[in-house]
Structure formats: C-alpha cells, structure tokens
N, C-alpha and C positions, 0 to 999 in steps of 0.2 A: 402537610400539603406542600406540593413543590409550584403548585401555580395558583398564582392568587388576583381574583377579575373582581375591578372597581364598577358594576353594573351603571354608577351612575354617568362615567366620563368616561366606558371603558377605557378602560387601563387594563394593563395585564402585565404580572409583575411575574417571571419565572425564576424561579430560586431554588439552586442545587446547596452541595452545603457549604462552598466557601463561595459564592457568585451569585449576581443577578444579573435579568435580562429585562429589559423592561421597554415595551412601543405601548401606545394609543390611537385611538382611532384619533383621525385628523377632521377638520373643517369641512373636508371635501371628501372626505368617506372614505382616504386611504388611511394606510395605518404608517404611523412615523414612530421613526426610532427615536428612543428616550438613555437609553443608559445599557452599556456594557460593563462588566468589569466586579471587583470585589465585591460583596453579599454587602447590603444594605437593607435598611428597616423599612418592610412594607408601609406606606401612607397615603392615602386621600387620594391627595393629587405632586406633579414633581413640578412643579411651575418654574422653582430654580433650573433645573436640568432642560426646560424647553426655551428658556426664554428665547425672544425674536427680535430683529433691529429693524426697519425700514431701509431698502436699499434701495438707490435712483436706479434706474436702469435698468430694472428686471421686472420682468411681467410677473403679475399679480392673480390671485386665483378667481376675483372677477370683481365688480364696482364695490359689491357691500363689505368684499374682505378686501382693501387696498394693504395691509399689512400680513399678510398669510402670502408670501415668495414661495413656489415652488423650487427652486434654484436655490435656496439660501436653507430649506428644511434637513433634518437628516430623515429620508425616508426607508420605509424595510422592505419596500418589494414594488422598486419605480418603473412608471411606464416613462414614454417619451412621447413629447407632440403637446404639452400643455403648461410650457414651464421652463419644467425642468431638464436640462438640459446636456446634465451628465450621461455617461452610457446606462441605459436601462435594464431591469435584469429581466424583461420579457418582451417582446413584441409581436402583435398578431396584423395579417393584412385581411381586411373584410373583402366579400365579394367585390367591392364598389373600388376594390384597389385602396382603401382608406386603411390608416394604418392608427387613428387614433382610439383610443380605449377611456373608457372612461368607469373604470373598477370601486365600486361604493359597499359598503360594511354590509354586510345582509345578519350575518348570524353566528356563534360559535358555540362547540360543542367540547366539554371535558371526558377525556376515556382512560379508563386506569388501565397502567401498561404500555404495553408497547406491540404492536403486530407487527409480522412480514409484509413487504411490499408481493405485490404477486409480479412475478415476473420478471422481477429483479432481485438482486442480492440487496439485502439492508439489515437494518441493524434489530433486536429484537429483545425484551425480556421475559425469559422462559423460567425465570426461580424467583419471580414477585421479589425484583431489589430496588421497590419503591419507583419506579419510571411513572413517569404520567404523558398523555400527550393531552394538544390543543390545537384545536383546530377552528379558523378562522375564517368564512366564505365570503367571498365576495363575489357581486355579479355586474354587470357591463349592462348597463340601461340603453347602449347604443343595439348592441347585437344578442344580449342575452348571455355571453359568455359568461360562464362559473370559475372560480377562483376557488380553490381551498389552499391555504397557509399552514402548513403542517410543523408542528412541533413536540418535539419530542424530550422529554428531562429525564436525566440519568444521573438524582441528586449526587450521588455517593461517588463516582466518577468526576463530577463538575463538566458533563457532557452536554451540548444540547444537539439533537438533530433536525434538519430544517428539510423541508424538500417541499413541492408545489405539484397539484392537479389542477389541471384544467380541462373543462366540460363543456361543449357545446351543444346546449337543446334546441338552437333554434334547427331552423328547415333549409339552409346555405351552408357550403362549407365554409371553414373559416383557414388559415393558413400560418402557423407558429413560425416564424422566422428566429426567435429565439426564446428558451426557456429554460432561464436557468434554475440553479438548486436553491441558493440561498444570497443574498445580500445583507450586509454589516457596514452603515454608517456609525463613522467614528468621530470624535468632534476636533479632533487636531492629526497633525500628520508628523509628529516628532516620535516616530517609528524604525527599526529598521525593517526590511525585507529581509528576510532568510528562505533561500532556496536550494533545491536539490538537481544540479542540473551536470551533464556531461554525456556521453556518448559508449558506442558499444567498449565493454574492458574498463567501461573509467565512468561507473552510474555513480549518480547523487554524490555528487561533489559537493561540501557546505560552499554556497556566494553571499553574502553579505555587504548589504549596500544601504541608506539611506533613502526614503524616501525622499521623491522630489514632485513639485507642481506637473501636472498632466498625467497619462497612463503609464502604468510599468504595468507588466503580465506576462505569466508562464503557461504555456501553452500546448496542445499538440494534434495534430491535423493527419498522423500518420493511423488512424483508426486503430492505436493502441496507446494506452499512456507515453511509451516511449521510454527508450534511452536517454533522450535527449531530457526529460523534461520528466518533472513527477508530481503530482497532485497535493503532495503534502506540500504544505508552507506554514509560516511564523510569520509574526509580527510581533515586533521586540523595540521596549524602550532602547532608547542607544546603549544605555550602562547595564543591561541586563547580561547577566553571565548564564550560564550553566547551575548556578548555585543558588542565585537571588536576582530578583527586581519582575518588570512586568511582561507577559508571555501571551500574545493568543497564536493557539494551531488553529489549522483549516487544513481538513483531506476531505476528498472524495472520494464516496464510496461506486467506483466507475471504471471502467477500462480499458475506452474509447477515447474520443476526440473530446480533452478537456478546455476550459480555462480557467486559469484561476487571473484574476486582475486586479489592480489598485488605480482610484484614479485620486488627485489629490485636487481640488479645484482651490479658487481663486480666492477661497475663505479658509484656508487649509483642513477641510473638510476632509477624512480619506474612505471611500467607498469599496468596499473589497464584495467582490464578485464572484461566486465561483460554480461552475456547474458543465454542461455539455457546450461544446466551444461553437458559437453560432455561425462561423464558417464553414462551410460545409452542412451546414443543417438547414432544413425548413421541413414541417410537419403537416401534414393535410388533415388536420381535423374536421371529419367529417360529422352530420347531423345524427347529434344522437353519442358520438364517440368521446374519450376522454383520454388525455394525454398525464403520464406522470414522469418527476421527473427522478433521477436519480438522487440520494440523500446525502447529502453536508453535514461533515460534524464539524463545531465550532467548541474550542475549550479554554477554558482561560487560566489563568495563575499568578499570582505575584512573587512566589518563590523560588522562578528561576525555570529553567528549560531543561532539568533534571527531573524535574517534578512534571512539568508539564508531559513529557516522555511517557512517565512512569504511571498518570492516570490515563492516558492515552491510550496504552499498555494494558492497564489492567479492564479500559472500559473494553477493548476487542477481546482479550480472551475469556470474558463474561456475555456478552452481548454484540459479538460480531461473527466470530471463527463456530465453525461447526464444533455443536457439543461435546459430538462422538470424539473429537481430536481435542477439543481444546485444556484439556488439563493432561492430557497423554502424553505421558513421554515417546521422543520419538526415535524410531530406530537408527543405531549405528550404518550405515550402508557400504557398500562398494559397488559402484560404477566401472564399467568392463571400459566406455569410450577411450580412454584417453593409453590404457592396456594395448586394444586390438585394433581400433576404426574399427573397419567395416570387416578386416578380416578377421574370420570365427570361426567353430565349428562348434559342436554341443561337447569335443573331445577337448577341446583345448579351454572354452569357458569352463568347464570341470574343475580344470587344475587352478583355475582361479576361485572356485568353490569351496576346495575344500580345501585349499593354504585360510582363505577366507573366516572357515570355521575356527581350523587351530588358531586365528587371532584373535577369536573372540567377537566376532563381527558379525550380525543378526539378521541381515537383508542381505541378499543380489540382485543389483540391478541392471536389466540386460537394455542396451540401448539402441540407435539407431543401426539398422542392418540385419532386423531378423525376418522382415516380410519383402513378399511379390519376389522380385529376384536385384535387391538391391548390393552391391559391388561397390557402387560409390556415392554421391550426392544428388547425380543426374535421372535416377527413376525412380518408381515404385512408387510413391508419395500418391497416398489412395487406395492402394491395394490392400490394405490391412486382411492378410492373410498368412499363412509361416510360406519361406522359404525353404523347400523340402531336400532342396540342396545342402543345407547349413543343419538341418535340424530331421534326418529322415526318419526318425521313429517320432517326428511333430513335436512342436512344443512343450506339448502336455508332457510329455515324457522327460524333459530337460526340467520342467518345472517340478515334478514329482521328484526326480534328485536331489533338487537346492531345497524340499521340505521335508527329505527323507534325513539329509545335516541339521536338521533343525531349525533351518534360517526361513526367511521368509523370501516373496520373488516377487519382483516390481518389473513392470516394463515400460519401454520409449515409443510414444506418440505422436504424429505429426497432425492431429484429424485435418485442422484445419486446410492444410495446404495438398496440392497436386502437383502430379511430375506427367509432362505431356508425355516421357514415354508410360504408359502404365495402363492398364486395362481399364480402369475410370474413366479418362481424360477420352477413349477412343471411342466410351459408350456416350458420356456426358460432356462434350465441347460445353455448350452452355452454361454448366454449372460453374465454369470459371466466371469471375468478375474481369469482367475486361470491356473497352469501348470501340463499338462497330468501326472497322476501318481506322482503327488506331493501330501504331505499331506498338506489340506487345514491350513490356519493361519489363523481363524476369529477373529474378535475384536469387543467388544462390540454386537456379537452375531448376525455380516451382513457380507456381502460381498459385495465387488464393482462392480457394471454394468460395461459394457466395450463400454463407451461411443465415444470409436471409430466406432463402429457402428452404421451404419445411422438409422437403424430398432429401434436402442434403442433410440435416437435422437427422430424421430415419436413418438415410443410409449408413451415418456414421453411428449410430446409439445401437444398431445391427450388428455391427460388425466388429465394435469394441463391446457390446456382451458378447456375444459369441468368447470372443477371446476372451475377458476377464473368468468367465464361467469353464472354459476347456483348460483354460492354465492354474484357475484357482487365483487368481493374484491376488496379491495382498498392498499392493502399492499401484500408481499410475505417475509417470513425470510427463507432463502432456508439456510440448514445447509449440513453439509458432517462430519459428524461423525470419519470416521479413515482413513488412508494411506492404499495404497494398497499392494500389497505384490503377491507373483508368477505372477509377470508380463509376461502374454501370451494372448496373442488374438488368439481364434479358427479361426477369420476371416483372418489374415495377414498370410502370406508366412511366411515361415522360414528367410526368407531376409529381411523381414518387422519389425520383434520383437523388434529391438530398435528403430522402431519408434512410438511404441504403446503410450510410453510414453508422447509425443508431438502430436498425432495424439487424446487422451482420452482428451487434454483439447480442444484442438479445437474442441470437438465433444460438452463440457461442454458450450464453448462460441459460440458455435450455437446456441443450444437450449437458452442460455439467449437472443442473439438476436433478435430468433423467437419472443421469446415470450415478451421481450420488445418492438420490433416492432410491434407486434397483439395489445399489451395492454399500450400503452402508459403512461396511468394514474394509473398504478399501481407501485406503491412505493416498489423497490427489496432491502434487507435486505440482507447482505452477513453474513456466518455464519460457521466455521469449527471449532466444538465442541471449540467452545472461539473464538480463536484470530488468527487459523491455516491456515488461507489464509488470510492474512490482508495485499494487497499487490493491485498496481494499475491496474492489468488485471480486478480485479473483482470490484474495483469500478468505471470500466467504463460502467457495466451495473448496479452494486447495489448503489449507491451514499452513504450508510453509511453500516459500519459491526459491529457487534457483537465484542466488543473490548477483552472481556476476559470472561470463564464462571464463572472465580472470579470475584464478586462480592463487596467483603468486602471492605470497603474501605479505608482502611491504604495499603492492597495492591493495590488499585486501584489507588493512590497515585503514585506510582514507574512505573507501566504500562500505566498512561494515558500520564504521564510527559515524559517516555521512547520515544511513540507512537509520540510526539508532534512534535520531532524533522523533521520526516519525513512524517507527515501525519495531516491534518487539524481535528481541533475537529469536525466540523458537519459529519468527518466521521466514528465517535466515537459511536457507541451506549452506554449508560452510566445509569445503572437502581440503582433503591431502593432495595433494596430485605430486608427480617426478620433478626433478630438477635434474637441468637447467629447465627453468618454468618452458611450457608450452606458447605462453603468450608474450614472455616477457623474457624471459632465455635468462633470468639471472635466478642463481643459488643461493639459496637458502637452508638451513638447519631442518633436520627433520624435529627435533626439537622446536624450533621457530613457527615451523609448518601446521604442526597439531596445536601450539598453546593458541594460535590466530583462531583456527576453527572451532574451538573448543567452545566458542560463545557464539554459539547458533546450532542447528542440527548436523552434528558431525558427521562427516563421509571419507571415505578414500575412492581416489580415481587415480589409479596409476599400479602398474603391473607387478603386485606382490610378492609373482611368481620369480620374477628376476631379481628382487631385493638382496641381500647380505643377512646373514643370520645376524648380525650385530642390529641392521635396521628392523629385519623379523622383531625379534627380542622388543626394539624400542616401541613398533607400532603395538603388542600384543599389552605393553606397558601402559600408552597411552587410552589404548580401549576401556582397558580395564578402572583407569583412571576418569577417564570422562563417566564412565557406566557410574561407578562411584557418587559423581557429583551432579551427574544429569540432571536432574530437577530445578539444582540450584543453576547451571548452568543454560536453560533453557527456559526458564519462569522465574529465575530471581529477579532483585530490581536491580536495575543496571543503572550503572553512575557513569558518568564521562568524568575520566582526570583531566587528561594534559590531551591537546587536541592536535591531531596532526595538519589542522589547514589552519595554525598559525604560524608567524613568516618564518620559525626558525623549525620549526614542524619535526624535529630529528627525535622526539619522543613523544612516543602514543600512550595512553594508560588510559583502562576502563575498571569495573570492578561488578561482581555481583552480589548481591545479597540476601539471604533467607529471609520470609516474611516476619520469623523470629527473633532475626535479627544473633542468633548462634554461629551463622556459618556464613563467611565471604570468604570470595575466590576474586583477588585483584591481580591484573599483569599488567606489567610495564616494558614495552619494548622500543627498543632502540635502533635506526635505520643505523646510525654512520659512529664507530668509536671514536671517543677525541681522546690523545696523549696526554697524561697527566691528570686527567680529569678532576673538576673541582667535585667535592664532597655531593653527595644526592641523598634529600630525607622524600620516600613518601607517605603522603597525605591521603589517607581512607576515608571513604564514607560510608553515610549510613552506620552505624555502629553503635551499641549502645552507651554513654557517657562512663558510666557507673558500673560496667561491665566489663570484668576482668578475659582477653583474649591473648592465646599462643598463636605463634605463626611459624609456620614449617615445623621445621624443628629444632628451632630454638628454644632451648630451657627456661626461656626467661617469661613473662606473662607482663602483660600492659591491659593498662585500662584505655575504654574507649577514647575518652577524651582523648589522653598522649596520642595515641594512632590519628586521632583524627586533626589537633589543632598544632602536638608537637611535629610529630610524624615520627617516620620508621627509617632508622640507617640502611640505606642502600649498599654495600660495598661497590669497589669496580674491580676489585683484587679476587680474581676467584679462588678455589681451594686446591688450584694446582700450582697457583704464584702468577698466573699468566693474566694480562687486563682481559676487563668484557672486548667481546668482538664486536667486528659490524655485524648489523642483524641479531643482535643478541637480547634472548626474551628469561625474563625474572616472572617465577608465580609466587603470589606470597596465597596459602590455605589459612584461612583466618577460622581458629577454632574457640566457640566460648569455654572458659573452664568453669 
C-alpha cells in the first residue's frame, strides 16, 4: 500500500519507495501540511512534526481555538480572507461579490491506479506499476462549492501528482479567479531556487539563487509556456550537487499561462505554488459545472539532482509520453529548411532524398513552404492545401518517392496561426483573436486563430487528415511561431474574456487528440519557433520537441545540458545543421556537430547535396554510428559531469548509461583550447564498481571503481602531434567485458 489514512485523526500518510507525504485534516476542516521529504515509518499521530507556538499579533481561528493561527500553519491547499495571509492557491468571488470560502472535510475516496484527466493531457498508469490515487472533498458551507484534492502515487518513480476539481451545485454562478495545481508548505526556507530561464536561441538557461523572505516566481502570460520561462523548477539544499544532498522537482503538466512561485514568510516558512497563472484568468463556474485543473508533479530525493533527473525521466516515459512512441526508437531525419527556405521544387527536394538515403538517413522532412501559394513568410498560413506550383503531380506523389527509398515522410505545420493574405483570413476575419478597434500587433507577419473555437478545432482536424491520409505521413512537426496578443474572442461574453486564455489551449489539445487518436502511427513533433513550448502538456501528445531554433553547437551545449535537468533527451530533437551556424555564424567541426546531437533525436538540417565527399563519408559514418547506439543514446540514463553554467564553464561533459549498466557513451567537450594544458583525468558514472570496462580502443580494461573514483587519462596531444583545438569533442564508448 502506497497510502495509508489514520480514520481516527485523519491523517494520510502517502509513501512512494524512498519518500513520504503526509497532511491532516485541521481544527477548522482544512487539511494542513505535515511532512515532506525521505520515507519515514507510518504512526498514530506526528505531534513532533505539527507542533504550534502562540504568536501576538495574528488572528486566531476563533475564541475556543486561540492557539490554532492560520498565518503561522503549514497548509496544503490555502484560501485567503480568514487568516492566513500568504498568497492562496485558490480563489473564488460569490454572486454577493464575496470572495470568502470557507472549505471543510466532507470525505475521501481510495482508487487503484491512475486514470486520464478528460480533456487534458495527464499523467496515467496503464501496466498496473503499483500507482494508487486519493482523493479528498471538500465542500464550502457558505455557497456549497465542492472541492476534490486529487493525488496521485507512483511508488517506484517517487512521483506524486497533485491537481484540484472544483464543482458547483448550487443554483448561482460562482466565479474562479484563481486555481491552481498544487501547493507544498515547507518548514524552513534554507533552499535554493533553480530555474530554467532565457529567451528565443538561448531556452532554459540553469539560474541559481537563494531563497529570500517575500515572493520569488517564474512565470508566463504569453499563452504558451515560453522561451522566456519553463515550468520545470528545483528546490535544492545550498550544498546539493548533481551527485548528492537534498532535491525537490516541480513541473507542470500545461502549456499555457503558468506559474510557478515561492513565498518565504516572516517564520521562514516557504510556500511553493504552482499551477495556471491567475493573471489573465478567471473562470465562470456555472450551476451545475465543474472546473479541473491541470496536474503537478512533485518529487523528491536526497541523492542529488542526477537522480532526481533520472526518476523524472523514467516516471514520463512510463506514465506520461504516448505508449505507441515511448520506448520507440526514433528516426534519424533530415530537414529540407535550413537547405532551400522556401525555395523548392519536388525536382530539387529529390536530390536531397536520395543523397539522404545513400547516408543512411530514415525520414524526410519537408517544411515550411509546401501549401496555398507560400514564397515567403508573409501568406498562406491557413490554407493547408499543396502548392501545385511546387509539387504539380500533388503531394501525394513526392510522398510516394521519399517511401518508394524506403524512408519515411514528415511534414511542417503551422495550424495554429493565419496570414491575412490567404484564403481563410478572407473567409473567417473573426476567427482571429484580436480586440475591437485595437491596432493589430502582428509578428512575423500572422496572427493567431482563436482555437477556442470549435469551428476552428474542425477546420483544422479537416484539413490536416485530409493531408496525413493523401501523403500517408508518417511524422507531423506542428510549430507555433509567436504569442498572442489583444486577447478577445468574438465568440465569448464579455464574462468569458479571461477565460480565453485557458479555454485556446484546450481547444489546441483537442485537435492533437483528434488527431492522435485518428492517426496513431504518426510520430508528432512539438515545435514553438525553437524551444517556446517545451513543457509536459505537449509532450503528452508529441513525445519529442524541437529543443532550440539554435543550432550551433557550443550553444547547444548550455541549452541541452540546461533542458536535462527537467526533461529526458529522447525528447530532445537535436540536428546537424551548416556552418558558419545560421544563428550564430561561428564554425564548428562536423565532428563537434554530430557528438552534441547525438544525445537527443538526431537530425540533419543543412544541404547534403552541396557537401564534400570527405563530409558525405563523415556524416554516413556518424548515422551509422548513432543507429548503432540509439537506444542507449535516447533512453539511457543520463549523468551531468562538468557543467557549462559554472563561472569558468570552458568544459561540458555528460554521459549515458544502459539500464545494465554494460554500455556508456560519455563526451566531453571543450569550447576554448589553453596552451600547455595542465593534465585532464575523467570521472564516469553510473558504472558498475566490480565491473571490468574497455574504452574505445584501448587495449587496456579498468574496473568500474578506477573509471569512476580514479578516473580516465584524457590526452591533449592528439595522434597526429598536434594539441586539442577550440571546440574540440572526445567520445569515450564504455564497453563491459
């Protein structure tokens, strides 16, 4: 049993297999938080863990309890207006404009398993791996509002997931102004903060800071997770490494307007928040209706933020990522973009086909510029139909080539977004979000459909079956280009407007549903101009995303190793592309190029056809190479060595490892060579101790320990006499003998 309820004090004690989670109902019928952190032995009652002090000056929960402070409790799911005075993780306004709640224990129910949210992406156990949930109601003796407390155990992971319904039976609307996912009082704030934060070309940068008294929070208001901002976060003792000490993640499973928060109050108390960002929100629950919200997972570790990763890791591609993909290897690709733009023909993408084949490469994917009558950036966007210009024996017949080589054929999507020149925009004005008698803000030269509309839902699930069924696809990279901006729906009330927000993504994870239910076998590619939705809502239908529209790989260095902390590499897309980079103009090794991508789903984007037989040769080498270790390189466990966002940052190194523990694949690269260079040993993980391992091809054999505690001689003298270069990448293949 992973949950264990004290009937007589309720208690409820949740226990994965290194962790517990423990709240009790309270005095005044809410439920207060008891205990986070390493697995402890079920008992009675935790009287040590609640104890209380009398504080002057804070209101009290009424005459007969003068020692029960709302302000001074740790609670797990706080209103405001009775107390307590921190930020609350709910608020509702009654008809009477009253905004206080007063939420009391009604009842709870245990269910073996785990189910799908309807309507949302969440998290699910479909192979019985011991999950239990718990669910906890509560109702509002003021207005009748219903409360369910949802939790979710995923022993073997050390997962829990948290999420909230709320129900209103009476006969009045009621009005949510905020609702979030989940809340974790903690009893002290000697924490850091670790966040993933940075902008288009430069996502999920590690920032590292100390908590401090009042609010810190990462946020985002652009109606997609963002560049700027990413849902996953840490909290980490100060001396926690990579390797050891104490770790809790928090992501959200969402792909909207988040927040995640910490507040640290005046007891050093730290309240972490995290759910749909209540700016921009308010939700009209109406009589009779019920509101849920999207799911939080919380996990914790004392072994370090390697580990935490790594069960992280393995709870999503057990119980988050679509079945059909998630233990599938994933195809080699090539990307035509960064080749042709927009100039193509079905003659000249050919000849990037079949160089394609002789290298060994399994997918073609054909990208922006094959519908309506698109030339550049500025139309088409809604027309989803072929350009008979580009393709006049249609589609279907360029697709039938790329499976007649035996490779597979992906295409590029915009659904989301419109181009006012296009045949959509002329039929449907409306269907844009945009506000009356505002000046439009376009970006990159579209505008955003207003995908809370069902009509727009249809037209788009129409019109991309149509094409997955006449092309046959076998892939989709569905991109979203920019944020929206004059948030209004012509379809919503005036009382509806801050729900647009909330209400445009669920219109988004419809249509992926639709159409991953329709098409099973088609491989969804997530994609927000780089890395602007790189968040677990969308890879519960896309199983990998588009990591960055950076490329280069010394920056791809900081943003793959950033991403790792919260997000496995198989859901990494990770390409070749030309030098001088596209985004960044500096050269790099094609060597350098493929060992970066090699740990995530590998691609090439850049013109094959123009290559040098010397590079031919190398890429045909590196296919073949990655094909080789695929598995291990897309689902092993992945270690961080040496971190690029510390201050002297000039060496990266990560490693991967078989669940056997036979086979790692570690690299170590290097941005800047230094003269003379002092000696370099490195230091493996995961390994087994007592387990004799070769590497490369050295004739020599070491046991795990030496690899791991002694380490491994690096040279810097290579075998032609010459030093390593700048930008210069070392693979060591770790084979068991």
């Amino acid at each position: 049993m992973s949950i264990h309820v004290n009937e007589a004090n309720l208690t409820f004690h949740l226990q994965t297999d290194h962790t517990s989670y423990i709240f009790q109902i309270m005095k005044n019928g809410e439920a207060g938080q008891i205990y986070y952190g390493p697995r402890i032995h079920v008992q009675p009652t935790y009287q040590n863990l609640m104890s209380q002090e009398w504080r002057d000056a804070t209101p009290s929960l009424n005459e007969e309890n003068p020692n029960f402070q709302p302000a001074t409790i740790k609670a797990e799911y706080a209103s405001l207006g009775k107390g307590d005075f921190r930020q609350p993780a709910f608020q509702v306004t009654q008809a009477n404009g009253s905004r206080i709640t007063e939420l009391t224990y009604d009842h709870y129910q245990l269910l073996t398993g785990k189910q799908r949210l309807a309507n949302l992406p969440s998290t699910f156990d479909d192979t019985d791996d011991d999950a239990q949930t718990l669910v906890v109601s509560f109702n509002d003796r003021i207005t009748g509002l219903a409360l369910d407390l949802n939790y979710s155990i995923f022993p073997h992971q050390d997962v829990i997931v948290k999420s909230a319904k709320f129900t209103n039976p009476s006969s009045e609307k009621l009005v949510l102004n905020r609702a979030l996912s989940s809340q974790l009082d903690l009893p002290d704030a000697n924490y850091d903060l670790i966040q993933f934060s940075g902008t288009w070309a430069r996502e999920r940068h590690l920032y590292r800071h100390p908590l401090r008294p009042g609010m810190q929070s990462i946020s985002s208001l652009r109606m997609a997770s963002s560049h700027q901002q990413n849902p996953f976060m840490m909290l980490a003792r100060p001396q926690t490494t990579d390797e050891q000490g104490a770790v809790f993640g928090f992501n959200l499973v969402y792909s909207g307007n988040f927040l995640d928060a910490i507040e640290v109050d005046q007891y050093s108390t730290s309240r972490i928040l995290t759910g749909i960002n209540p700016d921009e929100f308010g939700w009209n629950l109406a009589p009779q209706a019920t509101f849920q919200t999207p799911e939080a997972i919380l996990s914790y570790t004392s072994a370090g933020m390697n580990q935490l990763s790594q069960q992280m890791a393995s709870f999503y591609q057990q119980h988050l990522v679509n079945p059909r993909f998630a233990h599938e290897e994933r195809p080699v690709l090539i990307n035509n973009w960064e080749a042709t733009y927009f100039d193509f023909n079905e003659a000249k993408l050919m000849t990037i086909v079949n160089q394609a084949k002789r290298l060994g490469i399994e997918m073609f994917v054909l990208d922006d510029g094959w519908f309506g009558h698109r030339d550049d950036d500025t139309t088409s966007l809604g027309d989803w139909f072929v350009d008979q210009r580009k393709f006049p024996d249609g589609i279907e017949h360029f697709s039938q080539a790329v499976h007649q080589q035996g490779m597979k054929f992906g295409l590029w999507f915009e659904p989301e977004m419109v181009s006012v020149d296009s045949d959509l925009y002329q039929q449907h004005p409306d269907w844009l979000i945009h506000a009356p008698k505002s000046t439009p803000t376009p970006g990159r030269h579209q505008f955003v459909l207003d995908m809370a509309r069902p009509e727009v839902v249809d037209y788009l699930f129409k019109l991309m079956s149509q094409m997955i069924e006449s092309a046959n696809l076998d892939y989709i990279k569905w991109d979203m280009n920019r944020y929206a901006t004059e948030m209004f729906s012509s379809r919503l009330t005036s009382d509806q407007q801050l729900e647009l927000p909330h209400r445009y993504i669920l219109g988004v994870y419809q249509l992926y549903a639709r159409l991953t239910q329709a098409y099973p076998n088609v491989l969804f590619e997530s994609c927000a101009s780089g890395g602007g939705r790189f968040d677990l809502g969308m890879m519960y239908y896309a199983p990998q995303a588009w990591t960055s529209d950076d490329t280069d790989a010394a920056e791809r260095l900081l943003i793959q190793f950033g991403t790792s902390y919260g997000y496995p590499q198989a859901m990494m897309g990770a390409h070749v592309s030309a030098v001088p980079n596209d985004q960044m103009g500096r050269i790099t090794s094609l060597k350098t190029r493929g060992a970066v991508a090699f740990f995530g789903d590998l691609g090439y984007e850049l013109d094959i056809t123009k290559m040098a037989p010397t590079e031919l040769d190398q890429v045909k080498k590196q296919v073949a190479f990655y094909k080789c270790y695929r598995q291990l390189f897309q689902f092993g466990k992945f270690y961080r060595i040496d971190s690029p966002f510390v201050e002297d940052g000039n060496v990266t190194s990560w490693q991967v490892v078989s669940d056997d523990q036979k086979q790692a694949i570690a690299a170590r690269y290097q941005l800047l060579n230094h003269p003379n260079a002092p000696y370099t040993r490195f230091y493996f993980k995961g390994l087994r101790p007592n387990q004799r391992y070769q590497i490369n091809d050295d004739p020599s054999t070491y046991y795990g320990d030496e690899l791991m505690n002694a380490g491994y001689f690096v040279p810097t003298i290579l075998a032609d006499g010459q030093e390593s270069k700048d930008f210069y990448t070392q693979l060591f293949v770790v084979t068991a003998i």
